[in-house]
N, C-alpha and C positions, 0 to 999 in steps of 0.2 A: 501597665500603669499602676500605682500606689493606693493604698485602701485611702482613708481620711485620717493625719494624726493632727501633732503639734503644727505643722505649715499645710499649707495648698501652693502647691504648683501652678501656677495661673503663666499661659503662654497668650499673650496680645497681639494681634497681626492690624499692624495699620500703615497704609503707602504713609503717612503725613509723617514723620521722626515728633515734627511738635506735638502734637496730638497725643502721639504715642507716651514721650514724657507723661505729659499731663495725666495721661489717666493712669502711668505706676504711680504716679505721686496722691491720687484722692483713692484709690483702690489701698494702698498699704497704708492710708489715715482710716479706711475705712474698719479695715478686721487686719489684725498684728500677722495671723496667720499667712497672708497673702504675700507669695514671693514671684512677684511680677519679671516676665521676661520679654523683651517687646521685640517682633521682627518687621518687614516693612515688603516683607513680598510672597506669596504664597510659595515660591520654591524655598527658598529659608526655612519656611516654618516647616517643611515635610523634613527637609536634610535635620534641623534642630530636634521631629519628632523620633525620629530614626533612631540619634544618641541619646536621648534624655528620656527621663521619665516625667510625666507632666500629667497634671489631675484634674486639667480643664483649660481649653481655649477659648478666646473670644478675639471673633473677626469682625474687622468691618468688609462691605459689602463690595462696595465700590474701589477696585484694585487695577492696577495694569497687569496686564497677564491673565492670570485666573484671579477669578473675581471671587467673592468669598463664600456665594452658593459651592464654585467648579473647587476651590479649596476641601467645602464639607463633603463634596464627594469621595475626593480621592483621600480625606482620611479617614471616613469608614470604611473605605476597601482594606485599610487596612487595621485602622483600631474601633470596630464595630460599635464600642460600647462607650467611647471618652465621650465624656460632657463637652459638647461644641453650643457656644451659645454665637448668635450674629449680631451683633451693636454696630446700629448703621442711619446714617442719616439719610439713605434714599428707604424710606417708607413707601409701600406700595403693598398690594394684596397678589401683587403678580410675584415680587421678591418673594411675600410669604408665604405663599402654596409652592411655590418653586423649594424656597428653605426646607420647608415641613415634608415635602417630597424626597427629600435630598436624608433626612434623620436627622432635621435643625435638633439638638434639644430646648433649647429658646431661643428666642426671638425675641429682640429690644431697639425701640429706635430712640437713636441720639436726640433727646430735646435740648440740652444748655443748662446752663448752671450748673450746684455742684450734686441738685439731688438727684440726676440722672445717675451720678457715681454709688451714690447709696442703695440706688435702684438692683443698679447691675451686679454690686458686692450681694446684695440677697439672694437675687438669682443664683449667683454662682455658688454660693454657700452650698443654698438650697439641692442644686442641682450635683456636686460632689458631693454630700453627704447623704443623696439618694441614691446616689450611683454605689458607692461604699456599702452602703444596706443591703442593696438587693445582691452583693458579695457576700454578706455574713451569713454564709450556711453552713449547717456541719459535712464539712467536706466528707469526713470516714463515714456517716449514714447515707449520705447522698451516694456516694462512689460505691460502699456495698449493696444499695440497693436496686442501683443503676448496672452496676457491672454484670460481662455476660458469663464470667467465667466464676466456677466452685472456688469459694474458700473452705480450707478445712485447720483444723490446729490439732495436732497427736500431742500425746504427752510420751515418756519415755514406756509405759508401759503398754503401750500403743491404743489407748484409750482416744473415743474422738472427742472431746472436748469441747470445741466450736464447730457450727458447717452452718455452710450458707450456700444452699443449693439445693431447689425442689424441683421436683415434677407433679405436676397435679395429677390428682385422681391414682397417685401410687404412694400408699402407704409405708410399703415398704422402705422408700426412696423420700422421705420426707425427711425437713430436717430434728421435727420432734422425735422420730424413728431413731437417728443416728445419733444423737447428743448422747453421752453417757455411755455408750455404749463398746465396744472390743473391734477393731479391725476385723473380727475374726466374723464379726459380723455381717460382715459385706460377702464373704465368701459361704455362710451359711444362708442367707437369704438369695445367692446366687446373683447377686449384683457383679461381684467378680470371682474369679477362678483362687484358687487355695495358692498357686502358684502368683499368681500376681500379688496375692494379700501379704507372700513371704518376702516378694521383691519389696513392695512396701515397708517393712518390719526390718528389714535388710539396711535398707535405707535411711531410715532414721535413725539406725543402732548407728551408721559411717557418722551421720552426722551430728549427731549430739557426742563422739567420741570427739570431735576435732578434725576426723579423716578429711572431709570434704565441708566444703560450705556449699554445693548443691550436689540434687541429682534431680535428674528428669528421666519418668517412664514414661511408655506409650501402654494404656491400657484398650480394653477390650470391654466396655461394661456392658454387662442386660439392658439397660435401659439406657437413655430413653431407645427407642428402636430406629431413628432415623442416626442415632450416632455410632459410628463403625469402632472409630476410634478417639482417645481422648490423649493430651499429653497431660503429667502429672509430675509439676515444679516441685522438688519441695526443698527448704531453707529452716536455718535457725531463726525463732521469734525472737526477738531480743526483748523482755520485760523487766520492770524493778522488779524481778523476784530470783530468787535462787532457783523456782522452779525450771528442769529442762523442757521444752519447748519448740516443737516443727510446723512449722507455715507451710500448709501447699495449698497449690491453687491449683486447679486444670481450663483446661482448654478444647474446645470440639476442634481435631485437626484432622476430620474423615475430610472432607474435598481436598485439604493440603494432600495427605497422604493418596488419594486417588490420585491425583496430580501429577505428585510425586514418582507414582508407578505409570501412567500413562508417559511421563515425560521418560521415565531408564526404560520403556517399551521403545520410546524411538531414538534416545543415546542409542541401543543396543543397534536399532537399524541404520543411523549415524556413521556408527561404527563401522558395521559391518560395508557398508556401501564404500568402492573405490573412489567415488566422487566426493569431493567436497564439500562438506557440509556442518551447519553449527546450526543450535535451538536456541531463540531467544524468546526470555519469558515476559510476564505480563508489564513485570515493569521497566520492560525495554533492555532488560542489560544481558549477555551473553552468560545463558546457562552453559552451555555444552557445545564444542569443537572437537571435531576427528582430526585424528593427524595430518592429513590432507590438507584441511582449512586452516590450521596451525603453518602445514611448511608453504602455502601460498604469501603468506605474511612474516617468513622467519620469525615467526614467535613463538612460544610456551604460554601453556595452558593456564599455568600461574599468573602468568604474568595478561592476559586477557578477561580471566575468570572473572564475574561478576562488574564487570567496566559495562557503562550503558554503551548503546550500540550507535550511538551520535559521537560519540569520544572517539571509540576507534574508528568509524567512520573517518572524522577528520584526520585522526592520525595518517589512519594508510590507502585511502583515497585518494590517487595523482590527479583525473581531471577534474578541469574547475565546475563548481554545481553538479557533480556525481554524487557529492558526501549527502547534500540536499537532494537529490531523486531518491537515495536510497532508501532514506527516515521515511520521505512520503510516503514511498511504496509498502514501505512497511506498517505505516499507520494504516492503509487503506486494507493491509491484509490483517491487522488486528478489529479494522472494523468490519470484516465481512462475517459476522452471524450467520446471517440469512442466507449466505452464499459461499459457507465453507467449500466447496469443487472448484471455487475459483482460484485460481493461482497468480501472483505478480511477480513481473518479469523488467530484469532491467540489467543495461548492464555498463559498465565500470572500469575505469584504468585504475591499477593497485600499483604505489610505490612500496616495492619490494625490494629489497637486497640490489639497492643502483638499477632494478632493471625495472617497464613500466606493463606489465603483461593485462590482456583486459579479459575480463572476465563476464560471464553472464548468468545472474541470479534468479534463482526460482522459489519466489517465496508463499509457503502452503500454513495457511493457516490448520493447530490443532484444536478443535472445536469439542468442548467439555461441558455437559448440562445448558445449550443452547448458546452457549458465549467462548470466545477466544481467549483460550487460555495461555498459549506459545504459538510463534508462529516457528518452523520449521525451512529453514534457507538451502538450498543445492546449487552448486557452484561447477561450472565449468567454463575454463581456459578457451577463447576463442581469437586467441593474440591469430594464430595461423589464419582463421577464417578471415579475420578482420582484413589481414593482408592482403589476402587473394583476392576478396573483395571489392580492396581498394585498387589492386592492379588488372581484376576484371572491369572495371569502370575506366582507367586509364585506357584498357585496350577497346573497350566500346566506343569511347571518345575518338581514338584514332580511328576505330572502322565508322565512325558517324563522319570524321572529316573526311576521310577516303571517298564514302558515297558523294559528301558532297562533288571532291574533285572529278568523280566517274562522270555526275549525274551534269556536271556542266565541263569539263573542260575533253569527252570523250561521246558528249551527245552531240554536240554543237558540231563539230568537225566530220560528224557521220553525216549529221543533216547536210550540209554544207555538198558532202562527196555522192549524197541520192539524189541531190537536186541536180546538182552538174549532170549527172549519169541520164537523170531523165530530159535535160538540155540538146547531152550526145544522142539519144536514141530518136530525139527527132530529128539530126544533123544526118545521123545513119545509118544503117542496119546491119549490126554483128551480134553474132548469139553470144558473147563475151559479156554484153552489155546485162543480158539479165542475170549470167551468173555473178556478173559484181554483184546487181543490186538484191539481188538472195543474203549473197554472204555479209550486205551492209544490215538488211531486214534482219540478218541471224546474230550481227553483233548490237543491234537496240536491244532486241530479244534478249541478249544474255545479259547486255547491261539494266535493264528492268527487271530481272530476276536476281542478278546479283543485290540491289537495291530493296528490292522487296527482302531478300534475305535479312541486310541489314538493318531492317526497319522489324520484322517481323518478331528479330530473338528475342525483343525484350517480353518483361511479367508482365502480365494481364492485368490491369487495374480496375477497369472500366467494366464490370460486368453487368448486364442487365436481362432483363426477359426478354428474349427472341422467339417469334414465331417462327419455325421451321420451314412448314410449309409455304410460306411467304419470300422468306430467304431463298428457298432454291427457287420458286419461281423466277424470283428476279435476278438470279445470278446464271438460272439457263438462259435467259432473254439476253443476258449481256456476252455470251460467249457465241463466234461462229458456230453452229452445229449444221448447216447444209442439211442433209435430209436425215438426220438424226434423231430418235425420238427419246422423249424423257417420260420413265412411269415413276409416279411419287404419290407414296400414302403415309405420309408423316404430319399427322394433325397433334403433334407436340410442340412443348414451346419448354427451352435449354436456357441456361444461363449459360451466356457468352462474348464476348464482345463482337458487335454485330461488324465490324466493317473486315474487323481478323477473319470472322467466320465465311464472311462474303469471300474474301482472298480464297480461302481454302476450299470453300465448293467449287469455284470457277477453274481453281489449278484440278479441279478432279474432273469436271465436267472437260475443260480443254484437254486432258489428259488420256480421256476417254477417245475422244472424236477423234483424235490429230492419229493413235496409235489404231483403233477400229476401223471396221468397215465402214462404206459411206451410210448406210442404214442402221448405224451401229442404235442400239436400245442400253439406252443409262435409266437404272434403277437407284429409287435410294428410298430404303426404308429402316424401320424402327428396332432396333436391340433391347436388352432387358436394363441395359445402363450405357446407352447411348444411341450411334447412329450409322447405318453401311452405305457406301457409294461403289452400285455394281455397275458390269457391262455387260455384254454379250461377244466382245471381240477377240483377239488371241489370247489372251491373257499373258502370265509371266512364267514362267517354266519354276517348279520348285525349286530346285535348286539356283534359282537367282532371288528370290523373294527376302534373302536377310540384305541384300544391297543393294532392291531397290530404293533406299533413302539415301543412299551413298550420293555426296555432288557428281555429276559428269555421267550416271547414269543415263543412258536411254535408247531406247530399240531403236528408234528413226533417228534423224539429224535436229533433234529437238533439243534444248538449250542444256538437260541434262540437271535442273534446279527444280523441274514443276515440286515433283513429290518431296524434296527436300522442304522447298517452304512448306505444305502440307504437313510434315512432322514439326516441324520449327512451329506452328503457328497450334497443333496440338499440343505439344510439349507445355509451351506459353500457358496454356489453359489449365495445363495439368489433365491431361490426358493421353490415355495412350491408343496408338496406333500401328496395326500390322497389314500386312497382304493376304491375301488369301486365295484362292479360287472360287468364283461365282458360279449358280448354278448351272448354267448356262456354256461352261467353261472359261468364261473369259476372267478379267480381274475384278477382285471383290477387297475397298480399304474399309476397313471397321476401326470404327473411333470408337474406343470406351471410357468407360470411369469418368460420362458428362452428367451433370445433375438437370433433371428436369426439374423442370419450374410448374406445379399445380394450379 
């Protein structure tokens, strides 16, 4: 917006058009200055503030849309400081706290007649030529006083001339110290190196020759001791004088420069790493890409370098709201402070060279003096995984519809053939009869074990705290054991899913009984990470112990699926399990790698 000259800019916002006339026509009888522009709706006047310069609004209050408080909002969001005055015929003390809250600079309500107009030209005077005022300051004292970085002026004989740059409490380093004084200065008081003072001198010789119109060093100074390093601009002064004359200024650039080197510490490891991977810095756009992450995208490094990471996102991002999880994820790892060890994870279809390969990213924040400075992305291609994945779900689907068809169109027809059988055997007596109804008993058997198979392979979602001891009580209670006895001193409690775990004690405890003696003794006790289910009956011979989990296993005429579910349902868990020999001699399975719950 414009200081105060010959005119004022006066922008009018009134719904009425008549109204609006009327008040450029007693405003510009009022003061010649006033160059009234009238709009009729608060989105006009923001599009009108947008292109123009203007040196003072006045709204009325009462608008369609936004009304002329919601108007003074949204123009100090964006012009902080313009004179907005509110001229309004709805008078109220709720408008004007509301106004005054908003950063009315005045407030006038419409009373009629024409000295309402004379009213408001004062105001408005008053209020651009205060506005104007509190503008006229000496910018070059304010700006050197204010600014955080050294001015210096050399002269050709490399004398310091001007400096504006102290340290308290160091004499040396003062600017009454340096004034007047010889470059040579700074390296015999040991502010800088004799070699730096020559770069210096070097430098001004290029540039008062014409060679160059800048140079920039990085020095090293003594002081102050929290600065490692500084950079050091320096330019021709251009003055009325014939005198030659060099401008520098510096700059504290030690965090750049740590930065700087912590980021080519992990380019190098970037680099070095087969997987793909790029750094993006603080302000979002792509520092660094290894080859890798360049040929996942057929691109060049040039042609990436310094692009924010939302741009290429949309660029080479194929599915839809991938380009958007990725910004997120990344925003969430620029804001983990507190919790640099945390890693985001997400992953992504890349329109590549016609083809849509999906990828999955790991983004680690690098964490510098308590804040995020870069975060650090690793990429790996999981187009293959994705596949399998999708056609191990297709193949579960069909083994899910399968059980269905077993569990009804193969249960039904057995039932059907042991009810008859048991019909026949009271019509007559043939030892035929009960080997049917064995071989019917031994195909539900197989078909409930096949079904538990397929119910059992899926992941473990469900997990909670289990009492152990509790568990095996009630899964001995549910199994035949005839005169079979159970010892158990397991007063631990596992994370498991309780009805999975149920299955799998009972396939161990029926597993026991069916294969031992009629007195057989089932133990089950406690491991150092996890849990064992012994016997005391024949056990399994070493040399079959890698296939006892094999389908179709089994010593007796038993379905040949017990211990299968048993590892299917450990697997699930993420656990493993083997065979063993129990003290006893018989079979001894240990489950490991299960988490106790405290």
């Amino acid at each position: 917006m414009s200081q105060l000259a010959d005119r004022i800019r006066v922008l009018h916002v009134d719904d009425e058009p008549a109204f609006g006339d009327l008040t450029v026509e007693f405003l510009e009888r009022q003061d010649d200055r006033f160059v009234v522009t009238t709009m009729t709706s608060a989105s006009e006047t923001l599009d009108y503030l947008a292109d123009n310069d203007v040196d003072c609004v006045v709204s009325d209050y009462d608008m369609p849309g936004k009304n002329g408080v919601e108007l003074l909002r949204a123009v100090r969001e964006e012009y902080p400081d313009l004179p907005f005055i509110l001229f309004t015929g709805k008078g109220s003390e709720e408008v004007a706290s509301e106004a005054i809250s908003a950063g009315v600079t005045d407030y006038l309500q419409k009373s009629g007649g024409a000295d309402q107009y004379a009213l408001l030209a004062n105001r408005m005077s008053n209020a651009v030529e205060r506005h104007a005022a509190e503008r006229e300051i000496d910018w070059h004292r304010a700006i050197l006083r204010n600014m955080g970085e050294g001015v210096y002026v050399l002269d050709a004989e490399y004398v310091i001339r001007f400096v504006k740059f102290r340290i308290p409490e160091l004499e040396s380093v003062s600017e009454e110290n340096w004034t007047g004084r010889s470059l040579s200065y700074l390296a015999e008081t040991d502010n800088l190196s004799w070699t730096e003072v020559t770069w210096i001198q070097e430098a001004v010789d290029r540039i008062l020759s014409g060679e160059t119109d800048e140079v920039r060093i990085e020095l090293e100074p003594a002081f102050p001791e929290l600065t490692n390093v500084i950079e050091l601009r320096l330019s021709p002064l251009e003055l009325d004088s014939d005198e030659q004359l060099v401008l520098g200024t510096t700059r504290d650039i030690t965090q750049r420069k740590r930065h700087e080197r912590r980021l080519e510490r992990f380019e190098t490891m970037v680099e070095a790493t087969d997987e793909a991977a790029f750094i993006v810095d603080e302000d979002r756009t792509l520092d660094y890409a290894n080859e890798a992450a360049l040929n996942n995208i057929g691109a060049s490094f040039e042609a990436v370098e310094g692009r924010s990471i939302r741009s290429l996102a949309d660029e080479y991002v194929a599915d839809e709201g991938g380009s958007e999880r990725f910004v997120r994820a990344l925003e969430r790892a620029f804001d983990a402070d507190d919790r640099p060890d945390v890693s985001e994870r997400v992953e992504m279809t890349l329109d590549a060279d016609g083809r849509n390969p999906v990828f999955e990213y790991q983004l680690s924040p690098i964490v510098e003096d308590g804040a995020v400075r870069a975060v650090v992305v690793m990429s790996r291609e999981i187009t293959d995984r994705m596949a399998y994945e999708r056609e191990l779900e297709r193949q579960n689907d069909r083994l899910e519809e399968f059980a269905s068809v077993v569990s009804h169109d193969l249960r039904n027809p057995l039932q059907v053939a042991r009810t008859r059988l048991a019909l026949a055997d009271e019509e007559c007596d043939s030892e035929h009869l009960d080997d049917a109804v064995d071989a019917i008993d031994r195909s539900q058997a197989l078909i409930d074990d096949l079904l538990t198979l397929a119910q059992e392979g899926e992941g473990v979602t469900d997990l909670e705290p289990v009492e152990l001891g509790d568990v095996v009580e009630r899964c001995w209670g549910n199994v035949e054991t005839a005169g079979a006895t159970l010892v158990a001193d397991v007063d631990r409690t596992v994370s498991a899913d309780r009805g999975r775990l149920q299955q799998l004690l009972e396939n161990l405890f029926r597993n026991a009984v069916e294969h031992g003696p009629d007195d057989v003794t089932v133990t089950v006790g406690i491991l150092a990470d996890g849990f064992y289910v012994a016997d005391d009956g024949p056990g399994i011979p070493e040399s079959e112990r890698e296939t006892v989990f094999d389908a179709g296993y089994s010593t007796t005429s038993g379905t040949g699926f017990g211990l299968v579910i048993v590892e299917t349902i450990a697997t699930a868990h993420g656990w493993d399990v083997r065979v063993t020999e129990s003290d006893d001699g018989g079979m001894r399975v240990e489950l490991t790698g299960v988490e106790f719950v405290e």
